[in-house]
N, C-alpha and C positions, 0 to 999 in steps of 0.2 A: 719477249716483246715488252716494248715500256712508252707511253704513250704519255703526254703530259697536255692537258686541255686548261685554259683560264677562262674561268666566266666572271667576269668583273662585275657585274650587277646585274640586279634582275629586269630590269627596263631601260633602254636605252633613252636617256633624258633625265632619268631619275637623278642621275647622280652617283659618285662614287669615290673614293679615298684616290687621293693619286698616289701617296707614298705607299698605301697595301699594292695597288693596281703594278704598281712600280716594282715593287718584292715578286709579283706571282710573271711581270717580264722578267725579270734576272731569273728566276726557275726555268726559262727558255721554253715555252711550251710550244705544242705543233700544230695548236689550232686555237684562237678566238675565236669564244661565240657570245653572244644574248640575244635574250629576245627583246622586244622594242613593240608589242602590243600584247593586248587582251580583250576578252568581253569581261574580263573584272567590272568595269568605272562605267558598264552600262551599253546600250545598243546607237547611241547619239555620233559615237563615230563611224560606227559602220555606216549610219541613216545617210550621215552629212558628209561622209570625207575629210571631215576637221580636226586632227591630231588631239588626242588629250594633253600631251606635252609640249613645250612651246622648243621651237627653232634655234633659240637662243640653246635652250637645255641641251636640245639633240648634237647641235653642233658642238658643244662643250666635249661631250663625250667621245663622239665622234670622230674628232680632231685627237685625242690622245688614242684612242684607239686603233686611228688611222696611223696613226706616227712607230705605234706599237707592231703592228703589223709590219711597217715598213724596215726597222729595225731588225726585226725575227726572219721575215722571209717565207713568214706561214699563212695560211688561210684566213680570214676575216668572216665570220658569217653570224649575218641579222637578219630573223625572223620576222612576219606581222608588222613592217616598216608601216608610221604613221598611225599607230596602234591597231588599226580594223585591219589592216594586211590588205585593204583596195590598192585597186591598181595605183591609183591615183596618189596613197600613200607611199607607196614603191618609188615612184616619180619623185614625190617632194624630199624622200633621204637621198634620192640619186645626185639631188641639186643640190643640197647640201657639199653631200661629198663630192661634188666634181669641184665645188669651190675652195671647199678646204685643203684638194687637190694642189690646184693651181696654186695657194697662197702659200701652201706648204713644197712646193716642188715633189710632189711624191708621182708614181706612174706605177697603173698596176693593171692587171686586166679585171674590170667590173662585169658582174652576172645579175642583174635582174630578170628575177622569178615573177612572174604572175601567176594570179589566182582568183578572179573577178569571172563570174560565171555569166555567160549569155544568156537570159529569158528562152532563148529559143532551144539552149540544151537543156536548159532548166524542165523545159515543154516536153522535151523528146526522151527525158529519164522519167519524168513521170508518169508517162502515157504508155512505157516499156515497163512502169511496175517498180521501176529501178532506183525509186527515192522512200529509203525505211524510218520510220521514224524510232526516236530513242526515247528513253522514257521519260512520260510526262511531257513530252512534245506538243505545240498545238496542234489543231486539224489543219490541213491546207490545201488548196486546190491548185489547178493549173495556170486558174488568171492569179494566184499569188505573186508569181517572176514577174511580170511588168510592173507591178505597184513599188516593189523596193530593191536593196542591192543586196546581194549574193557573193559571198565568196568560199571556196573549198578550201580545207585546211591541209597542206600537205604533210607528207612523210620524209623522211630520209632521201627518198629518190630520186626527186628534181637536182636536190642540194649537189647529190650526188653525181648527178650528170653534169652540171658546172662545173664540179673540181674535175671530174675527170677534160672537159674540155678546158683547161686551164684556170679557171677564174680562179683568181688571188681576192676576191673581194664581193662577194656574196650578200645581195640584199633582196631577200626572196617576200612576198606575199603571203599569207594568213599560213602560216606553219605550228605541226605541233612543236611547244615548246622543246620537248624532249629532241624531238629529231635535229633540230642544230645544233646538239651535242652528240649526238649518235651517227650522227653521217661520215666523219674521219674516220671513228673507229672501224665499223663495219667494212670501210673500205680496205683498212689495214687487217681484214682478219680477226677482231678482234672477237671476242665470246659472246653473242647477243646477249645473254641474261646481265652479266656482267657489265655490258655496252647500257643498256635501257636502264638500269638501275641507279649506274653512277648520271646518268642523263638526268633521271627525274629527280636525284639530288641537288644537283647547280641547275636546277633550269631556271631556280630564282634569286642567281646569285647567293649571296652568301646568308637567306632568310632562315638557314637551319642553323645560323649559329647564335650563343649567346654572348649576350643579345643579342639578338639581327642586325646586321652592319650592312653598311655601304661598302664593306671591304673586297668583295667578292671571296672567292673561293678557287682552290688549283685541287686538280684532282691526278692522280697518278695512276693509268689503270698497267695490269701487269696480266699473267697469264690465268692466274687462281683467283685476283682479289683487285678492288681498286680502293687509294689512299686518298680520303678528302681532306682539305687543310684550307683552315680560316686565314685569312691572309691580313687583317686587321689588327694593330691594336690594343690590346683590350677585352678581345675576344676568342672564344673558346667553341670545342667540340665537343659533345659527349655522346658515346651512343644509343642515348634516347633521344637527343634532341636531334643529331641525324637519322635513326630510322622512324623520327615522328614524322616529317616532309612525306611518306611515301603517300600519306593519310591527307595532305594538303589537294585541298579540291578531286576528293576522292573519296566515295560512298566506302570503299572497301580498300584498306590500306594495303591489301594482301595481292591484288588484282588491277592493272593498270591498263587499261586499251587503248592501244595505237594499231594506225590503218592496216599496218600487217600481224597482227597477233595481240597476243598478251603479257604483258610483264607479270610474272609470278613469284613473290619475293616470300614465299610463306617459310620456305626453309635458311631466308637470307641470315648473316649473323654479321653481331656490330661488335667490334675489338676496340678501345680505345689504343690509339700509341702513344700516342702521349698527349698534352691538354689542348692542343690544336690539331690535332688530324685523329683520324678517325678512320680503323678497316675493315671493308665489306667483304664479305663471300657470301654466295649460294644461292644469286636469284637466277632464275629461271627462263627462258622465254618461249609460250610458247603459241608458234607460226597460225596463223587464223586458215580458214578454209578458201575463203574467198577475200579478196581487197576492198576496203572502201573507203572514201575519203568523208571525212563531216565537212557537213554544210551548214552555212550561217548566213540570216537573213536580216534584213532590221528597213521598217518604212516611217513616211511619215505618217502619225496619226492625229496632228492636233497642233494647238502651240498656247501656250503656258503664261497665264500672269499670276503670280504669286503675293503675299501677303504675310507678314510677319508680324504678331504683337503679343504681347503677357499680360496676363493678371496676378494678382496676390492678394486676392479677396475671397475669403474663405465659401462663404456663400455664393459668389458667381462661378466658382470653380467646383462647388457639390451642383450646380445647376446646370453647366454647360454639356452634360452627356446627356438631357432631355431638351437642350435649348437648342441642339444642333442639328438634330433631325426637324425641328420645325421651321427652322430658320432656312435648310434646305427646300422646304413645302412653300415656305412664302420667297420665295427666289425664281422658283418655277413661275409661279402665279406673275413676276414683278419681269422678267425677262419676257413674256407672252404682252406682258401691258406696254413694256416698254420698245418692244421690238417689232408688234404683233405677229405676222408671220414670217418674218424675214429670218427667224432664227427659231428654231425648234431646242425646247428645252430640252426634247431626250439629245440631243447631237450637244449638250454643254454639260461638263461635269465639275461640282463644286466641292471640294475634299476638304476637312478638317482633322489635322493630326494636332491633337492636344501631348506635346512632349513631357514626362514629369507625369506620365496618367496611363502611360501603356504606350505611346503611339508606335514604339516599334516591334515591339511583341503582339499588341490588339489583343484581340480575345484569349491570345495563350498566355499573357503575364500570368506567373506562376502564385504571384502573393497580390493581395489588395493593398492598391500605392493608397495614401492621402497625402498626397504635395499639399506642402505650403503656396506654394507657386505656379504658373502653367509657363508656359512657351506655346502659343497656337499660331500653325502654319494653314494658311490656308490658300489652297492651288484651284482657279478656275482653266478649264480647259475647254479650249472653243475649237470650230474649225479653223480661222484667222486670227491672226495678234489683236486688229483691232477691235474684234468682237469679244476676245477673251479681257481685253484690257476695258472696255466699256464695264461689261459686265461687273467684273472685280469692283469697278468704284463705288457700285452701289451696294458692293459686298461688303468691303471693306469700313464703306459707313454705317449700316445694317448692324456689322459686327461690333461697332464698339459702342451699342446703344442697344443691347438685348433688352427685352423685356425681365427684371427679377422682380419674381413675385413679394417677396422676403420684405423689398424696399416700394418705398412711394416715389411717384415720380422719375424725370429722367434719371436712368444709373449711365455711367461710364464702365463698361464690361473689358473692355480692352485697351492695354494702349500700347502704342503705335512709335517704335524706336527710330521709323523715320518719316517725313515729309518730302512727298506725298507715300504715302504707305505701297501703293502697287507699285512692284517691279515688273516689268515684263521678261520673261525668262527667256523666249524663242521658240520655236522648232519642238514636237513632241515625238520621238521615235519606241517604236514596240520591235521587241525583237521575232521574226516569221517561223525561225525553221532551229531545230535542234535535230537533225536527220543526217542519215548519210546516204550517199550514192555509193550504191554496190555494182558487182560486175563491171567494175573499171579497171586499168589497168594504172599503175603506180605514177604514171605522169599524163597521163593523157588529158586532165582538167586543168593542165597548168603552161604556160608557154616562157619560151629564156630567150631575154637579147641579150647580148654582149658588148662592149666597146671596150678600146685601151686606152686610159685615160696616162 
């Protein structure tokens, strides 16, 4: 058996080489895939429905992809469509590609997957015991499902029901990355360990190679081993830098869980063939006891005006990690004066990330910084925009008039790179659920229309 898969990039929108993309179609492969979301860039698309990537990008890719497909005569299939994988996302690539369709004269038969969970199954797994949490999970209760959106992350087996009822053109709901390259194989027999392995290598396009390209990647799998090959460029394979990906968003690079088992690559081995491709053998896979699909939650909590400004005053900047906790205390005191009860301080949160001083490490920075310089961001968070953005002004001018003790009279503490200083940012989403529904059956959370476009 010899199977040849192209993953052109690792997000659908992002962008990609059309002359590599062009190399790994003359390879003649017998499936496109990539994925086209994540909860990488945060919980704000799942909250909202609002694509991280813009329509212009998607269609860019799209359209070569489509045209690619149409060329070959093979499978097309996009995971997590509109980044969150909602339904609603599913819909917006569908629109896409029915126009690029039509502009393009192409006709294929289309399969959209859903994956948008009902409150009321949400209700009826939980109350059966049937929703586990993973680790580090928050707590959650049964009124969670009505507050935000849900969706289940599928496997192999939807995908797989589509090609089997013909679909040439595959744009399924919140899927694991892996499984859009694992769902051909498997149909064709191929070795699961061997299948899962070369999956979790291209599921982000071509990020295992150096340096990471847009180029994507072709992978060759065979009976014993599969052959990855940068398709770029300029760029190359080594077998470090392909078995580092296994480790990519993964506590344990030896162990990989997907809704039906485990990828076990601990005996796996990397051959180079030469400076662009790269041979694996000897992962493993092995079958779980029970099936279960992750779930993924994300609501509204708030909505956001922000503030930007710098110092480069050595003294207001040894001062500011005692000026900010008070400055917090007279904010409290100043939103109760200003608002009386109409806004409760504990429901508003006022953040200072001084950049250049820890702010993304916080108490684990390893060494004691002394910046010349700061960057302080500062984010109020109300229940309403216009609450949060009132707030802010009187934050924002509070801020660039601290009290230092150091100096006499007014000081200028902050300043302010733009006019007026608050932005208002929108919408605040928290992510609900890091969990999975057990005792399900491999499609049963997920539903497929079809039409022939």
């Amino acid at each position: 058996m010899e199977l040849r898969i192209l993953a052109p990039t690792g997000a659908l929108g992002a962008g990609f080489d059309a002359d590599a993309f062009a190399r790994g179609v003359a390879a003649r492969p017998d499936v496109i895939a990539c994925d086209a979301g994540s909860t990488d860039s945060g919980p704000a698309a799942l909250g909202s429905g609002t694509p991280k990537l813009s329509a212009q990008a998607v269609a860019r890719d799209l359209r070569l992809l489509l045209r690619a497909r149409d060329e070959l005569g093979v499978p097309l299939i996009i995971g997590s469509c509109g980044t969150s994988g909602r339904d609603d996302g599913v819909d917006w690539v569908a629109a896409i590609a029915r126009s690029i369709a039509a502009a393009e004269n192409l006709s294929f038969k289309l399969g959209l997957i859903y994956s948008d969970q009902p409150a009321q199954r949400l209700r009826d797994l939980y109350d059966a015991d049937r929703i586990r949490p993973l680790p580090h999970a928050p707590a959650i209760d049964r009124d969670l499902f009505d507050r935000g959106h849900t969706v289940a992350m599928m496997g192999v087996e939807p995908i797989q029901d589509a090609l089997r009822d013909g679909c040439e053109v595959i744009l399924a709901g919140r899927a694991s990355d892996t499984a859009l390259f694992a769902a051909v194989p498997h149909l064709r027999g191929a070795d699961p360990g061997l299948t899962w392995h070369l999956a979790k290598t291209i599921e982000c396009g071509a990020a295992c190679a150096i340096p990471p390209s847009a180029g994507g990647l072709l992978v060759t799998l065979r009976e014993d081993h599969f052959d990855v090959t940068t398709l770029a460029d300029g760029t190359r394979l080594t077998p470090r830098s392909v078995a580092a990906h296994t480790l990519y968003e993964n506590a344990d690079p030896y162990r990989v869980a997907e809704p039906s088992g485990v990828l076990d690559t601990t005996e796996a081995t990397y051959e180079a063939v030469d400076e662009r491709t790269v041979r694996v053998r000897g992962a493993r896979y092995l079958p779980a006891d029970g099936y279960t699909n992750k779930l993924e939650g994300a609501e509204l909590i708030g909505y956001q005006t922000v503030i930007f400004g710098g110092v480069r005053d050595r003294v207001v900047i040894d001062a500011l990690p005692k000026l900010v906790p008070m400055a917090k205390e007279y904010f409290e005191a100043k939103i109760l004066d200003v608002f009386g009860g109409a806004v409760d301080p504990a429901d508003v949160d006022i953040d200072y990330r001084l950049y250049g001083a820890g702010a993304v490490l916080g108490g684990s920075e390893p060494d004691l910084l002394a910046p010349r310089e700061l960057g302080v961001l500062i984010t109020v968070t109300a229940p309403d925009q216009a609450t949060a953005h009132a707030i802010a002004t009187f934050v924002a001018h509070a801020s660039s008039h601290l009290p230092i003790a150091e100096y006499d009279g007014l000081v200028s503490t902050l300043a302010y790179p733009y006019s007026p200083p608050e932005t208002d940012r929108g919408p605040l989403y928290r992510f609900t659920l890091n969990h999975v529904a057990t005792g399900v059956t491999p499609t049963e959370l997920f539903r497929t229309t079809t039409e022939e476009l």
